[in-house]
C-alpha positions in Angstrom: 106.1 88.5 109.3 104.2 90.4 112.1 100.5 91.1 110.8 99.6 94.8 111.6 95.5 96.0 111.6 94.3 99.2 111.9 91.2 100.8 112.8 90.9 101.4 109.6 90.6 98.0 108.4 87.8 97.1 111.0 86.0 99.9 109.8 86.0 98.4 106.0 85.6 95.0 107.2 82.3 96.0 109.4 80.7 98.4 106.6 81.2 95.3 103.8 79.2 93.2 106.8 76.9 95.3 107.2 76.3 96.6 103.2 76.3 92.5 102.0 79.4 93.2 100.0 82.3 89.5 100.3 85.1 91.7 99.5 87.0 94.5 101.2 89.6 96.3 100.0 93.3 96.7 102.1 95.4 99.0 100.3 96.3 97.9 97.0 94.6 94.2 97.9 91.4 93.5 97.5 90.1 90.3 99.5 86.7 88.3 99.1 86.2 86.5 101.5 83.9 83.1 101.1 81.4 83.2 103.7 79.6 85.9 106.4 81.1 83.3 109.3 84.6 83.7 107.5 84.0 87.6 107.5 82.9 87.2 111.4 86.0 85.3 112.6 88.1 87.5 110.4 86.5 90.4 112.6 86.4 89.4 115.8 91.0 88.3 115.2 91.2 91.8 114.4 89.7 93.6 116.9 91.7 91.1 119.0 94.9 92.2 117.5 94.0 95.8 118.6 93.1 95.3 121.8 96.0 92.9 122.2 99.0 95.6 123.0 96.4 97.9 125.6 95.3 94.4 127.5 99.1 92.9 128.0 99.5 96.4 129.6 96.4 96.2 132.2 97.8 93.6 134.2 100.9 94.0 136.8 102.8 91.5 139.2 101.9 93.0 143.0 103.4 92.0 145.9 103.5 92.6 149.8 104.7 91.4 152.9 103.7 91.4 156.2 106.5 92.5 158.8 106.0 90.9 162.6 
């Protein structure tokens, strides 16, 4: 099952950091999480996930060769 994150759900998960709240709500699920590390690894996969498809695209396969 792929996992998809949205903007959206960084944006929660930052304001419950920032406000002291352990639980954020995604959609219709409502998770608490057990520590501020937990909440800070949780954070830092996400924003991974959606920087994920724009990075595989950055890179390229060059080539050249040099004609005597």
């Amino acid at each position: 099952m792929a996992t998809t994150v949205t903007q959206a759900d960084v944006a929660a998960l930052e304001a419950a950091i920032k406000t002291g709240a352990m639980s954020v709500r995604h959609g219709d699920k409502t998770i608490t999480y057990q520590s501020r590390e937990s909440m800070a690894q949780t954070l830092a996969w996400m924003k991974n996930l959606l920087l994920a498809p724009s990075a595989r695209h950055m890179g390229g396969v060059a080539s050249w060769s040099r004609n005597a």
